[in-house]
Each structure stands twice: as structure tokens, then as C-alpha cells.
C-alpha positions as CSV (number, residue, x, y, z in Angstrom):
1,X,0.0,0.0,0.0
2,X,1.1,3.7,-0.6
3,X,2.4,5.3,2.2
4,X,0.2,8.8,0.7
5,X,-2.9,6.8,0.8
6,X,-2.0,6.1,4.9
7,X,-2.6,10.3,5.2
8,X,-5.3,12.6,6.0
9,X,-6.3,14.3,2.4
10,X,-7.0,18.2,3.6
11,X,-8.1,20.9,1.4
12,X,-7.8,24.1,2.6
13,X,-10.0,27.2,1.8
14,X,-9.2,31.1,2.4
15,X,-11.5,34.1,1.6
16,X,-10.9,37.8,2.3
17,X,-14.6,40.2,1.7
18,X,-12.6,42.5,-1.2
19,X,-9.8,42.4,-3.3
20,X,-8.3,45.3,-0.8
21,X,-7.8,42.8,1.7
22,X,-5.1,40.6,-0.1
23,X,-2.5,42.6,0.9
24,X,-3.5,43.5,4.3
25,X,-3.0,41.8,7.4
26,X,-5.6,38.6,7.6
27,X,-5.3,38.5,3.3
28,X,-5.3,35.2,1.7
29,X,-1.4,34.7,2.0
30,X,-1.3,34.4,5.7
31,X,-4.2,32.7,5.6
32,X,-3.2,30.2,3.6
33,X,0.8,29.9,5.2
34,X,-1.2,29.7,8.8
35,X,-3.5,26.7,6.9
36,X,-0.1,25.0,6.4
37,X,1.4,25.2,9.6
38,X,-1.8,23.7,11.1
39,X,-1.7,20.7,8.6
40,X,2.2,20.0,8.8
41,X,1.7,20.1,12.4
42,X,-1.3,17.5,12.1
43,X,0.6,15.0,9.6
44,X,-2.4,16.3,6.7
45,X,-1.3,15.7,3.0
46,X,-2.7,18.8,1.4
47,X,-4.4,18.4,-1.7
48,X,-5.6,21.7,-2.9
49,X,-6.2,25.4,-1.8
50,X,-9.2,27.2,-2.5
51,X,-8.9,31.0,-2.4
52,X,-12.0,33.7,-2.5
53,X,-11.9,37.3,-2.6
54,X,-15.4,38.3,-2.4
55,X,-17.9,37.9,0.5
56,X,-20.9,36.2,-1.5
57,X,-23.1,38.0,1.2
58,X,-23.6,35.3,3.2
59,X,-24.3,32.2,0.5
60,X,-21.6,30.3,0.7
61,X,-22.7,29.1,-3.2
62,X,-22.1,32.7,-4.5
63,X,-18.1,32.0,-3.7
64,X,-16.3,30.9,-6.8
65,X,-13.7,29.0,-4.8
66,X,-16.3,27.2,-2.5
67,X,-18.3,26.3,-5.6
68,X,-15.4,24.6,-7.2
69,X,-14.2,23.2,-3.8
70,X,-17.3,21.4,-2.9
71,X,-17.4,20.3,-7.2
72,X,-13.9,19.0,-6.2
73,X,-15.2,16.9,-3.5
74,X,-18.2,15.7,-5.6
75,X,-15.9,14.2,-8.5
76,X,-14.0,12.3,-6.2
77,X,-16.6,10.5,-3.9
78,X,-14.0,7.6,-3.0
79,X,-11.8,10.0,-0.6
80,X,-12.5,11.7,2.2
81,X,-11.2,15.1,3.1
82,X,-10.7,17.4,5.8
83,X,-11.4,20.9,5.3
84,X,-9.4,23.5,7.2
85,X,-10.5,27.4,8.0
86,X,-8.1,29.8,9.4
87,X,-10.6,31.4,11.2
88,X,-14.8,30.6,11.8
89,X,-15.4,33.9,10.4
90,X,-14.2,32.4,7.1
91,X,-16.3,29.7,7.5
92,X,-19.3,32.2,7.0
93,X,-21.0,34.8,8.6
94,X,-24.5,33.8,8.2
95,X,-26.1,31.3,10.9
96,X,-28.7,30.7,8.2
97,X,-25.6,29.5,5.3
98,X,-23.2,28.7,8.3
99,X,-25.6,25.4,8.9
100,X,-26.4,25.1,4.9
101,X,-22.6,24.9,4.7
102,X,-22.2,22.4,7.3
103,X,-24.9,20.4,5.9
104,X,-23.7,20.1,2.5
105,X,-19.8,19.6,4.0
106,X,-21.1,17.0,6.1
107,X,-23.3,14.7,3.6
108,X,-20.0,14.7,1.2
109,X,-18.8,12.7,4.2
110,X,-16.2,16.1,4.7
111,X,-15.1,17.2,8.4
112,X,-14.7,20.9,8.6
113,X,-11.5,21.9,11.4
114,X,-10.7,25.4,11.9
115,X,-7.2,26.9,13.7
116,X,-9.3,28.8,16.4
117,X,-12.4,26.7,16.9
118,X,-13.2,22.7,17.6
119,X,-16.2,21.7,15.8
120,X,-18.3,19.5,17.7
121,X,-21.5,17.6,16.6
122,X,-23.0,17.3,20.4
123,X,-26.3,19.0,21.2
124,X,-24.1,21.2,23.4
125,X,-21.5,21.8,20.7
126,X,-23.9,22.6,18.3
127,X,-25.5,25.5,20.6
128,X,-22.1,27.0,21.0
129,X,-21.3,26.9,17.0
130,X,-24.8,28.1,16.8
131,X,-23.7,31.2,19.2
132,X,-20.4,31.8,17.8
133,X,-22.2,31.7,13.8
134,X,-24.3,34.5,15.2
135,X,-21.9,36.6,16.9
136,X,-20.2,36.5,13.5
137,X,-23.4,37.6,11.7
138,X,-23.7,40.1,13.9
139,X,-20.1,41.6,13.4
140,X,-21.3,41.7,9.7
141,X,-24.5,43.4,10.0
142,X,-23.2,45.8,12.1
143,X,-19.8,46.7,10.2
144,X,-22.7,47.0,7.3
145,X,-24.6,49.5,8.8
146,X,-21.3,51.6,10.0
147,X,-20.1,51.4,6.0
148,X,-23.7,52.5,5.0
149,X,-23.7,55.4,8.0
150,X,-20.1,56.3,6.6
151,X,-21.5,56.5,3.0
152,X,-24.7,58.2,3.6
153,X,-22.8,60.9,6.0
154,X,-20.7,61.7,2.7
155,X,-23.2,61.0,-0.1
156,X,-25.5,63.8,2.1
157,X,-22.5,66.6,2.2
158,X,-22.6,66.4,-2.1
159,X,-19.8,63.6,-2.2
160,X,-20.0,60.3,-4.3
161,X,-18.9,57.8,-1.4
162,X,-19.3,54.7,-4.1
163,X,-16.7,52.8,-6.7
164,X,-16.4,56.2,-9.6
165,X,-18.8,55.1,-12.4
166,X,-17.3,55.1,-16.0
167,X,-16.0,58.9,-17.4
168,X,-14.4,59.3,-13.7
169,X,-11.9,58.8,-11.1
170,X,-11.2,59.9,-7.7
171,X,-8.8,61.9,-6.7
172,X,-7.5,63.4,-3.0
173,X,-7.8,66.3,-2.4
174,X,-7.0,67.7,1.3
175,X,-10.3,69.9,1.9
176,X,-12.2,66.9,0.5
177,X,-10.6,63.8,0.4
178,X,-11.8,61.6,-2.6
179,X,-13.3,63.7,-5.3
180,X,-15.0,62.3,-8.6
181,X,-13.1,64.0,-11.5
182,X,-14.2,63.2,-15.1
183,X,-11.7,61.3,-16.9
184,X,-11.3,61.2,-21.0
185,X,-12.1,60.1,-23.7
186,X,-15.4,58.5,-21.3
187,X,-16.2,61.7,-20.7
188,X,-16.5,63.6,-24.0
189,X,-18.1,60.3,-25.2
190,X,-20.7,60.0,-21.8
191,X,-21.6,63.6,-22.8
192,X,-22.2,63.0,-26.3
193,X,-24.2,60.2,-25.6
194,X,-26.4,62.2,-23.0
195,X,-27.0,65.4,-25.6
196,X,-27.3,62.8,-28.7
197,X,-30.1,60.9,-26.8
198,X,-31.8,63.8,-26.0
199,X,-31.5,65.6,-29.4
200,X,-33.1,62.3,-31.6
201,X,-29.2,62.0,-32.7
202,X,-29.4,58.6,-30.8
203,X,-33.0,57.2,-31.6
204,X,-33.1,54.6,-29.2
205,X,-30.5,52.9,-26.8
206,X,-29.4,50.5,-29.3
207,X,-28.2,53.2,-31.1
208,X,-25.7,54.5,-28.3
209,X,-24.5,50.6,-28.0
210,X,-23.4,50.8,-31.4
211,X,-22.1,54.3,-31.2
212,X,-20.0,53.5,-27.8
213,X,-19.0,50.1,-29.9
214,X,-17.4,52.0,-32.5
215,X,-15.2,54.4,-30.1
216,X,-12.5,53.4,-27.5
217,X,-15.2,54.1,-24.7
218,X,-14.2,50.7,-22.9
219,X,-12.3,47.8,-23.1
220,X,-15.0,45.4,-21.8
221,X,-18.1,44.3,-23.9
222,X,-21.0,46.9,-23.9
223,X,-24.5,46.0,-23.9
224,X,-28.6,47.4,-23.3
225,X,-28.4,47.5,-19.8
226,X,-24.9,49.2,-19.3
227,X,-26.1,52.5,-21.2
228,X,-29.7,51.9,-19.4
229,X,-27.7,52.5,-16.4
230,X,-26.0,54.8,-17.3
231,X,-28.9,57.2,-18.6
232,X,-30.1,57.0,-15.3
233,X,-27.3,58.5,-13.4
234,X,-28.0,62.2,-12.0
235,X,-24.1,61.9,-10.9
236,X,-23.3,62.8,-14.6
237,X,-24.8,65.9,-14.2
238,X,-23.3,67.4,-10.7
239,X,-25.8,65.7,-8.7
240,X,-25.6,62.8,-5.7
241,X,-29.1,60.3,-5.0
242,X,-29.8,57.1,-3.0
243,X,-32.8,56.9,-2.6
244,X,-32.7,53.8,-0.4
245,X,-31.0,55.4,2.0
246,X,-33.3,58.6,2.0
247,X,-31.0,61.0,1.0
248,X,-32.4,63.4,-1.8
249,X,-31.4,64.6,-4.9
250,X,-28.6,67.3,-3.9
251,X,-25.7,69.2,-5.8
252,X,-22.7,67.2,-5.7
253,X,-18.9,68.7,-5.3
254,X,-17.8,66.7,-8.4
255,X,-17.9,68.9,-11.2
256,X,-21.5,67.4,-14.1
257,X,-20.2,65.8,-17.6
258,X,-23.7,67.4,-18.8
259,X,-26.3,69.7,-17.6
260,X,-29.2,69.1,-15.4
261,X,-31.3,70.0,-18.1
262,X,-30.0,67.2,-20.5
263,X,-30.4,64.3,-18.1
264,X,-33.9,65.8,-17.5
265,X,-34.9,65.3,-21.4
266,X,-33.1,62.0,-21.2
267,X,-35.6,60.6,-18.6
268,X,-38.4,62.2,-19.9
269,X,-37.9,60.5,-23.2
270,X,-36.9,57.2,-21.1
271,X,-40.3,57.2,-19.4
272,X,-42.3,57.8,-22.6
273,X,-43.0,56.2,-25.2
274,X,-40.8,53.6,-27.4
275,X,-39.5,54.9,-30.9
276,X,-38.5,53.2,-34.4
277,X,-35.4,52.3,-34.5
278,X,-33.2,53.4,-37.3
279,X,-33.5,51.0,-40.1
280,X,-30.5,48.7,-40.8
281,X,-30.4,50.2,-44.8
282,X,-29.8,53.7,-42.9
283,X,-26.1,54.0,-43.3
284,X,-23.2,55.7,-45.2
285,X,-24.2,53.7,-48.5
286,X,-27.3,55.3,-48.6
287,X,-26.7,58.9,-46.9
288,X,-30.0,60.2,-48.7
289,X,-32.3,57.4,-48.0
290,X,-35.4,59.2,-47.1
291,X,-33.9,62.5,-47.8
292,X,-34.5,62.8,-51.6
293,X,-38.6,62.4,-53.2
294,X,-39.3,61.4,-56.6
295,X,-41.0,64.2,-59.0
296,X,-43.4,62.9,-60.0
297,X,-45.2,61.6,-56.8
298,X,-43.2,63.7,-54.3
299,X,-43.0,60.7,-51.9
300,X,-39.4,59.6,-50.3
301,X,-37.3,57.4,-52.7
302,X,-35.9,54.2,-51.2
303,X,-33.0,52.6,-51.8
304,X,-30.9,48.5,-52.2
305,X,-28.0,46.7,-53.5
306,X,-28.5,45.4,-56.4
307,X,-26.3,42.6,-57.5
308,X,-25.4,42.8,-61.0
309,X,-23.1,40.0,-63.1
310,X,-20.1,41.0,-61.6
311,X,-20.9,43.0,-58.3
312,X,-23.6,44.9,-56.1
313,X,-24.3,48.1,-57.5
314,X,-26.0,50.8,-55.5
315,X,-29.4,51.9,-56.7
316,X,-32.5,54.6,-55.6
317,X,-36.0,54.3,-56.6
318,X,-39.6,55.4,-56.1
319,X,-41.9,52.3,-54.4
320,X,-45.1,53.9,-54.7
321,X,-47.5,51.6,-56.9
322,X,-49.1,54.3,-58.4
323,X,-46.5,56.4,-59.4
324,X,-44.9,56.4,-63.2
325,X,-41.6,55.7,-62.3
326,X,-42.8,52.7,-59.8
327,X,-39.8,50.3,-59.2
328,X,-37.6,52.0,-62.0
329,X,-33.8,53.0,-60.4
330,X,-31.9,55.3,-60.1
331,X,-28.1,54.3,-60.3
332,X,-26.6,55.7,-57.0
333,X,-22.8,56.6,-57.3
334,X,-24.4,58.9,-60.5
335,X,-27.0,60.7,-57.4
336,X,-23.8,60.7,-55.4
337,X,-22.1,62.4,-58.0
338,X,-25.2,64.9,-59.0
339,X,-25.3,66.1,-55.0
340,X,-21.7,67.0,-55.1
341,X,-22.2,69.0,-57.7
342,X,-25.3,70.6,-56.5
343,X,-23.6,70.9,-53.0
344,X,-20.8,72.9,-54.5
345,X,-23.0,75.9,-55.8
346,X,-23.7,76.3,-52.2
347,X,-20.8,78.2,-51.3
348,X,-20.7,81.8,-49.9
349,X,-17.9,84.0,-50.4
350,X,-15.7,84.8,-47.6
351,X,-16.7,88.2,-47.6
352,X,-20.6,87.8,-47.7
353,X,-19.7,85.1,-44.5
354,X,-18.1,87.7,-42.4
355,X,-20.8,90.5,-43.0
356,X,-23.7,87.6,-42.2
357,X,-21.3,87.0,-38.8
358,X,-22.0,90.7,-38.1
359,X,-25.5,90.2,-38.2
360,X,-26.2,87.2,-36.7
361,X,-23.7,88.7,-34.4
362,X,-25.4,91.9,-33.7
363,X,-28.7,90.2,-33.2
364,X,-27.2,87.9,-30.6
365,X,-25.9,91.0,-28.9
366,X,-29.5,92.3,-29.1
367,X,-30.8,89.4,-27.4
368,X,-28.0,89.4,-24.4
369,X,-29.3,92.7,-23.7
370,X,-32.2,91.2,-22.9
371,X,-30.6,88.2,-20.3
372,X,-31.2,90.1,-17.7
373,X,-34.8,90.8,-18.1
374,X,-34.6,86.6,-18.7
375,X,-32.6,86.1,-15.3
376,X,-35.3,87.9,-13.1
377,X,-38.0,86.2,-14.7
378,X,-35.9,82.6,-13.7
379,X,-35.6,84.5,-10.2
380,X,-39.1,85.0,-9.7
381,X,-39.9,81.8,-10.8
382,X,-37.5,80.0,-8.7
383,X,-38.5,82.2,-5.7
384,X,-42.4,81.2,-6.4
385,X,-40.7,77.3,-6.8
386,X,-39.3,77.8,-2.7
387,X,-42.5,79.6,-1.7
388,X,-44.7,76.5,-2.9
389,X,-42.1,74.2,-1.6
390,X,-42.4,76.2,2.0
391,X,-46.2,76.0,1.7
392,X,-46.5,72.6,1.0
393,X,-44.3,71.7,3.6
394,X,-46.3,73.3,6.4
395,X,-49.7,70.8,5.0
396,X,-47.7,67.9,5.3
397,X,-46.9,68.8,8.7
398,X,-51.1,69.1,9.7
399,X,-52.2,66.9,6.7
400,X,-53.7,63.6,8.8
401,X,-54.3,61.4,6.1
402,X,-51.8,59.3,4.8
403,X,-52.1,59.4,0.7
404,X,-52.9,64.1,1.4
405,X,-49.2,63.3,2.3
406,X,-48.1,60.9,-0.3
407,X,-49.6,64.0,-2.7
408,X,-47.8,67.0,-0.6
409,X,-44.5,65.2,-0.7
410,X,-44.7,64.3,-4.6
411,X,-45.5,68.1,-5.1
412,X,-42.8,69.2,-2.9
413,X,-40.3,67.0,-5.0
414,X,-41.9,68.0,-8.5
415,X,-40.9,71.7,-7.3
416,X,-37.8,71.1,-6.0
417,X,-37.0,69.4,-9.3
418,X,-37.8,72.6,-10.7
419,X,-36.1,74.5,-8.7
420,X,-33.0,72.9,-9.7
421,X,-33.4,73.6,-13.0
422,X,-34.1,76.7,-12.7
423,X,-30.9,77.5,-10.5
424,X,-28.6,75.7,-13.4
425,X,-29.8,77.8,-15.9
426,X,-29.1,80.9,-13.6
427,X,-25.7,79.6,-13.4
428,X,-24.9,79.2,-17.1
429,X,-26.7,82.2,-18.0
430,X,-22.9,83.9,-17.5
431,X,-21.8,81.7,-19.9
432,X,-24.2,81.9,-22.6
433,X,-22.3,84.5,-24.5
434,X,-18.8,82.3,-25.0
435,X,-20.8,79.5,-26.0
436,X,-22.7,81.1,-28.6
437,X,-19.6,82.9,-30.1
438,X,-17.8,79.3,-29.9
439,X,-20.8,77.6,-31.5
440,X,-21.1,80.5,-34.2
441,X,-17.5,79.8,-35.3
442,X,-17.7,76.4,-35.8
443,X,-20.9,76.3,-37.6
444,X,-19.7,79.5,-40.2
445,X,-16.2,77.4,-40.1
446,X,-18.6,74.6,-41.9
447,X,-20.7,76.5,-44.0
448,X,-17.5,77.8,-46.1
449,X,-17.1,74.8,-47.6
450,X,-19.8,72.3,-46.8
451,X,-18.4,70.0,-49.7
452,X,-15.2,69.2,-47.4
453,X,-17.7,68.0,-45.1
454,X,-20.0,66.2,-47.3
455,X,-16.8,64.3,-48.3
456,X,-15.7,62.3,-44.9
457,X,-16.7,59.0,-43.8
458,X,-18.6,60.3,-41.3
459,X,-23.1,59.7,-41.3
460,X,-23.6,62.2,-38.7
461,X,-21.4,64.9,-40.7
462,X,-23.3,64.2,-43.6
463,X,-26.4,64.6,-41.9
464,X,-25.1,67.5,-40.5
465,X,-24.8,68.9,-43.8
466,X,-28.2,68.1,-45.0
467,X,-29.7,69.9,-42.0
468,X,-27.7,73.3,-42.2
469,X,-28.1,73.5,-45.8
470,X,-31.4,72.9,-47.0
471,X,-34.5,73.1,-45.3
472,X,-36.5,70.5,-47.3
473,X,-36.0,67.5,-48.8
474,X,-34.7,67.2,-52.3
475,X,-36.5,66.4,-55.8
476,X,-34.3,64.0,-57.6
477,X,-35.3,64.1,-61.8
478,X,-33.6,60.4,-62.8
479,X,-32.2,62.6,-66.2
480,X,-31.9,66.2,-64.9
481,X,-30.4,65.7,-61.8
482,X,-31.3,67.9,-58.2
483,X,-33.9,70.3,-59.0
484,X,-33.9,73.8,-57.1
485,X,-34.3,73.0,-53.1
486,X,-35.4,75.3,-50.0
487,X,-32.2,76.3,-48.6
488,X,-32.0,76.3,-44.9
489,X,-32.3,79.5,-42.6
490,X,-28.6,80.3,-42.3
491,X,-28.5,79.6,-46.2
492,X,-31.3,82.0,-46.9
493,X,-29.6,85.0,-44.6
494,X,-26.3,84.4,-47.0
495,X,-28.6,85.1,-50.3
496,X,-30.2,88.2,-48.4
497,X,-27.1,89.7,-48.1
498,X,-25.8,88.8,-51.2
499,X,-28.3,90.4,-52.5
500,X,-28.3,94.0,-51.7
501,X,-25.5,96.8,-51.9
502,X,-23.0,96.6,-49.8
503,X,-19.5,98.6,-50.5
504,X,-17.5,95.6,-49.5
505,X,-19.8,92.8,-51.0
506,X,-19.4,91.9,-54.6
507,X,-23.0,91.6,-56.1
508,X,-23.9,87.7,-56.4
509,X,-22.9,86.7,-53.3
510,X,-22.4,83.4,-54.2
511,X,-19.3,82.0,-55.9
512,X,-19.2,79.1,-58.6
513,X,-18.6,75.7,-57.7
514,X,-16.0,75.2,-54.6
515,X,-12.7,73.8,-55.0
């Protein structure tokens, strides 16, 4: 006989509650070397080690390691094993899962030992264990409730007391100590999502999954329910809330990736109703899908592949039955080539672009004039807001029955909601101004040459295009090419001002095809 088979097998098993706690004092290495030394010392022949890192909250079966010890056990039902703990604690600190354990240890014909407690199956050992299981439970409950008391203490002073969700980090800071701080690219990205949602850029939130797909957002997969989550969180914009814990909306210290305002749209369009979802055809082969109408029945053109004898070829038509040209294509890299060259007659000359800057300019001025006029208006709103909230506040307090209450509070919240609001757009009233003039220069930066735009492999900067520079949709003759289209608003001023006498204006305004 083999001397080995003469031995006790043991397997020993080590969890910490967090990652953190590897390295500190009680972390799986000294658990483990303090395992060894008890088995040396007993003559055990140790089989394997099973190491956790994460509490499993008290089910013993939501432990990787235990899951594939006790799996360990069950393909080799010929040997019997002792189990050693460094500490009871380990063991678990649930009574409830501290007997399920023993139970399912104990039917695999396992003994349990542990370095600082003798396990003992008398009526009068069991009563001990049963003690000692829920002392530890209650260790755990109450270092719970300290952590939660901790967090909530923080989370009601404005400061996010959790792990930083994507498009942050914390930093220290010494008249804060851990402060979210957005990170990029997440940021920029976050924030694009957020405003895209809101705008109808993003139709739905499959949209955003492909969007965030496409970018170097993350390094993990991302799905539905990541970006659900993430259109629910007020800490994007400035704002702490656990409502579990009963601690309010409030302004947070962290600085918002977007403004109150935007995640307000975002869950108002959350909570309504379901749209369409972009159709798959939708895409950079077919930019003016939907965008171009056939003359003769003025209804949207579709378009399709269309595979020929040697390759796909692109193609637009008209699918109304009743229509002349019913079914009859339109080859598309010849529309392609008929909207550049429609595109390029749509090009103002530098010096019509600077006087239309003055203008718009001048009537932006105009309307700044009028901001503060706009900001006591917001005052007395948000004044009216407190004085509702105050009133309110005082019912509750004599308000007897219980669902007057439930009303009051959902009032009260409704206002304070607004109230919020209202203070953010205070706030960036002052910086109205910068933004338009920033916004100004990029969009007159674009209308220069739209063509260079037009041109990149980019859908939303060709839909960009289509919205800034016509107003309608555009009649597509399949011989005479784009017929005369509705330019768009910022268009039209260009042509106003091209048209009349100006000293440093050349009359026509508009120069022949771009280069």
C-alpha cells in the first residue's frame, strides 16, 4: 500500500470580503501559510487550496472557490477530506448559510477543522457553534450599517462615497478627500451620448450601443443594460441620490459631464413612449435614403444593393404603386455624384460670410441685452418654486391622512425638481455668450465649404450637412439631376445679403462651384 494513501487528504479554503484585503494583514497569503502550519503540524497531506476574494453575502454558493471546492469533492466520492479554516469567520458569517454549509460539507462525508475553533457535533457543541455563527453575523450586520452610516454621512454633504462610475476617477484632495473627477475620452463620449439621446441624434439605446462600440469608450463588452444604467445616473450631471438610503437629490462637489437640463430630457424621453429604431439600410451607402422624393409623386425614394453580373451596385427608386416611375432605379454613385455637384453651388464667399457674422452677431448681442430681463424672470420663478415648496411643507406637517401626504411630498419634489433647474440655468446664463460665439465659429467654419464635409466617412457629418443646408427634402429628376431646393435659414440670410448693396460685397454673393 502507498504510504500517501495512509494520510489525511485536507483541502484548505481562504476568503478575504474584497480584493483590498489581499495585501493587508488577515489576506489570503497568511491565511493560507497559517492553513499550512496547522496541517504540517497535524501529519495532513494537502491536496488543494481554494482561495476567494469576495464575500458572497452570506451564500456560501455565490463563492467561486467554495463552488469549485465542494465540485472537487463531488468528483472524487472515493476520498475523504478534511477541510481546514483559518478562522470561523471564514467559514461564513451567516447562521442561516453557516448550517447550509455544514450540511452540504457533512453529507460529502467532509469534516470541517478550523485553527481557532473545535467543531463539535453534540447537542451542546452545536449551541455553541450556533452562538459563535451568530456573533459573527452580527459583526457583519453591524460593520454593514457603520459602512452605510459612513457612505450616507458623505453622499448627504454632495460627495459620491461609491466605486467612480465610468467617465471618472477619484482623486484626494485635502479639503475633501476623494473627489469624482471626469476622466477622457469617457467623458466627452458620456456627454455625447447624454446630448445625442436627448437631441433624436441617438434614436433609441441601441443606437448608443453601437455608437460607444465603435469608439475606445471601454475595453470590456458593452450591452442594453450598461447605457440603461447609465442614462439613469444624475451623478453625470453634478448631482448625488440614493434613494434607499433617504438621502435626496442634492448638488454634488464633483464637477456634471452634462447639464441638469440634458439628463432631465433623457428621462423624460426614457419614461415615454418607445420609438423606431433606425432602419438597418440607414447607413453611409445610402446617406439620402429618405432625404430625396421622386418628382413625380413627391414621396421619399428608397434605396438597395442590387447585385449585377459581376458586383452589387447601389441603386434609388420610387416604391409607390401608383407612381410612373414605380420600381424604375436610379443608379446611386451617379446621385452621389449629382449632390456633389449641387452641394458645390452652395458656397458663400468669404466676404458675404463675415458680414452675415456681423449680423447674426449683432442680433445675438440684441438678445444678451435682454438676459437680464430673462434672469429675473428665472428668479421669480425660482422664488415662487421655494414659496410652494415652504407651503406645501407646512400641509404635510397638519395633513392627517396618509395618501394628502403621499400628494404633498410628490408636489414638494416636483418643485424642487424645478427648482433645480431653474438654479442651473441661472448659473450658465454667464456663460451663454462664449458659447454662442464658440458655436457661431464652428458652424460658419462649416458653411464655407460644406463639400469638405460632405466628403468624410462620417453619417452624422453628412447629416449634418443636410440639416444646415437645405430646409426640405430634395426632388431628384432620374435625367436632370437635383432640381432647385429650400435652402435652410442660415442659407437663406447668405442670399439676403448677397443680395443687396453693400461697399464691401461683390453683387452675387455666391461664388461658382467650390474647389
Amino acid at each position: 500500500m502507498n504510504m500517501n494513501d495512509t494520510k489525511t487528504r485536507a483541502l484548505i479554503y481562504c476568503r478575504v470580503s474584497s480584493k483590498r484585503q489581499k495585501t493587508e494583514g488577515h489576506g489570503l497569503d497568511s491565511q493560507e501559510h497559517r492553513c499550512r502550519e496547522y496541517a504540517i503540524s497535524k501529519g495532513y497531506e494537502i491536496e488543494e487550496i481554494f482561495r476567494d476574494d469576495i464575500t458572497g453575502g452570506g451564500d456560501f454558493m455565490l463563492r467561486p472557490a467554495m463552488r469549485e471546492l465542494i465540485l472537487y469533492v463531488d468528483k472524487r466520492p472515493h476520498k475523504k477530506y478534511i477541510v481546514i479554516f483559518d478562522d470561523l469567520k471564514r467559514f461564513a458569517r451567516d447562521t442561516e448559510f453557516h448550517f447550509k454549509l455544514r450540511t452540504a460539507l457533512k453529507v460529502r462525508g467532509i469534516k470541517p477543522e478550523c485553527l481557532n475553533y473545535n467543531f463539535d457535533d453534540t447537542p451542546e457543541g452545536v449551541f455553541v457553534e450556533t452562538i459563535f455563527a451568530a456573533q459573527g453575523q452580527l459583526e457583519k450586520d453591524q460593520n454593514k450599517r457603520q459602512v452605510i452610516q459612513k457612505q450616507s454621512a458623505r453622499l448627504e454633504k454632495g460627495y459620491w462615497p461609491f466605486y467612480p462610475p465610468p467617465g471618472y476617477i477619484q482623486k484626494e484632495y485635502p479639503m475633501h478627500g476623494k473627489l469624482l473627477v471626469p476622466v477622457e475620452p469617457q467623458a466627452s463620449l458620456i456627454r455625447e451620448v447624454f446630448e445625442g439621446f436627448a437631441s433624436d441624434r441617438f434614436v433609441t439605446q441601441v443606437d448608443i450601443v453601437k455608437f460607444l462600440r465603435g469608439t475606445n469608450y471601454s475595453k470590456r463588452p458593452i450591452y442594453h443594460g450598461g447605457v440603461h444604467r447609465m442614462l439613469k445616473r444624475v451623478v453625470y450631471a453634478g448631482y448625488v441620490q440614493r434613494d434607499e438610503w433617504e438621502v435626496s437629490r442634492r448638488k454634488g462637489q464633483h464637477e456634471g459631464i452634462i447639464s441638469l437640463e440634458t439628463f432631465e430630457k433623457v428621462q423624460a424621453k426614457l419614461s415615454g413612449r418607445p420609438r423606431l429604431p433606425v432602419r438597418k439600410s440607414d447607413k453611409l451607402d445610402f446617406v439620402l435614403r429618405g432625404f430625396i422624393v421622386c418628382p413625380f409623386c413627391q414621396h421619399a425614394m428608397t434605396a438597395s444593393w442590387s447585385r449585377g453580373r459581376n458586383k452589387m451596385f447601389r441603386y434609388y427608386r420610387c416604391n409607390m404603386p401608383t407612381c410612373v416611375r414605380h420600381n424604375k432605379s436610379v443608379n446611386g454613385n451617379w446621385v452621389d455624384e449629382e449632390f456633389k455637384k449641387f452641394l458645390k453651388n452652395v458656397c458663400p464667399k468669404p466676404a458675404t460670410i463675415r458680414l452675415a457674422k456681423e449680423v447674426v452677431a449683432d442680433v445675438w448681442r440684441n438678445k444678451i441685452k435682454n438676459l437680464d430681463n430673462q434672469q429675473s424672470q428665472i428668479e421669480k420663478r425660482l422664488t415662487e418654486s421655494r414659496k410652494n415648496i415652504d407651503a406645501l411643507s407646512d400641509r404635510v406637517i397638519k395633513a392627517v391622512d396618509e395618501n394628502i401626504v403621499h400628494i404633498y411630498e410628490e408636489k414638494i419634489l416636483a418643485y424642487k425638481k424645478e427648482g433645480e433647474v431653474l438654479q442651473e440655468k441661472l448659473t450658465n446664463m454667464s456663460l451663454a455668450s462664449v458659447s454662442f460665439e464658440t458655436a457661431l465659429e464652428l458652424v460658419f467654419e462649416f458653411l464655407k465649404n460644406p463639400v469638405v464635409m460632405w466628403e468624410k466617412e462620417d453619417i452624422d457629418a453628412k447629416r449634418l450637412v443636410l440639416k444646415l443646408v437645405f430646409a426640405e427634402k430634395l426632388v431628384l429628376h432620374p435625367d436632370l439631376g437635383f432640381e432647385t431646393a429650400q435652402k435652410s435659414l442660415l442659407i437663406g440670410l447668405f442670399e439676403q445679403i448677397s443680395t443687396k448693396s453693400f461697399q464691401d460685397v461683390e453683387k452675387g454673393g455666391f461664388e461658382p462651384p467650390c474647389k
